[in-house]
N, C-alpha and C positions, 0 to 999 in steps of 0.2 A: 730615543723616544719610545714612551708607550702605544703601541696601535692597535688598535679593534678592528676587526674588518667583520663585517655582515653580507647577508645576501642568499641568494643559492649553489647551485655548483658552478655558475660561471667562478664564482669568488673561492670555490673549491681547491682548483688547482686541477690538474692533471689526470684523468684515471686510467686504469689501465681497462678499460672497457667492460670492465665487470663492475666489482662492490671495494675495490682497493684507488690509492691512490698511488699511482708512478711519480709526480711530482707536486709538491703543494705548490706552485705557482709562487704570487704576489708575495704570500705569509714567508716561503723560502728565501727570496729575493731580501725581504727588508731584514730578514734574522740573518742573512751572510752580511748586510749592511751593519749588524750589530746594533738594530733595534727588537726589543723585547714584543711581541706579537701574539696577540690570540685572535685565531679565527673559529668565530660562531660561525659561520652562514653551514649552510643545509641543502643538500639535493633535494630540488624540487620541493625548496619551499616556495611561498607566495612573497607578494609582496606584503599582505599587511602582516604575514607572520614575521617579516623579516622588521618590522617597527614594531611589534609583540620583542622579538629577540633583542631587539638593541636597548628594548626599554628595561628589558627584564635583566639582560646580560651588564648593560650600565649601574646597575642598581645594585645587584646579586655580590659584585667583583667592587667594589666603593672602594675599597681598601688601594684599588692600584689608582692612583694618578695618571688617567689618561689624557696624552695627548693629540691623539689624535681617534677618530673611526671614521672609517672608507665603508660606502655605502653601494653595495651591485644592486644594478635596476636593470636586467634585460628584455622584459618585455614587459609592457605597461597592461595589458589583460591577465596576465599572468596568473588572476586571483579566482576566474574564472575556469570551466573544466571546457568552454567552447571550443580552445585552442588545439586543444588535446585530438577532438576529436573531428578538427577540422585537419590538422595534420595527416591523421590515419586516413583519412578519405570518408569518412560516415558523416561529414557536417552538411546538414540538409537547411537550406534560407528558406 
């Protein structure tokens, strides 16, 4: 199968805590399955940048016959910077 995978660094894979990957996750899994794999998704992207990517990345790549794209949605505010700084501890209601 052809597969697309989108999203942010959940859909990443693995890092080694810095700016590298230790393992790509899902993308490794389905390539030792012997399926052909590209994964767009992006650290710390949003979510509407990630239907920005799959519209552009679909588009861009016409050429492969895809069968399938997997779509990561980990947090539904995501597209917002509230969350961010509601983590750090600075979010004032």
């Amino acid at each position: 199968m052809n597969i697309a995978i989108f999203g942010d660094s959940f859909a990443n894979g693995e890092t080694d805590m810095g700016n590298y990957l230790a393992h790509c996750g899902l993308t490794q899994y389905l390539m030792d399955d012997g399926h052909f794999v590209i994964n767009f998704s992006r650290q710390g992207n949003t979510n509407s940048a990630v239907i920005r990517d799959y519209s552009f990345h679909l588009r861009q790549n016409g050429h492969i016959e895809w069968d399938m794209a997997i779509v990561f949605q980990t947090e539904v505010f995501r597209d917002g910077n509230d969350w961010v700084t509601y983590i750090v501890g600075d979010y004032k209601q």
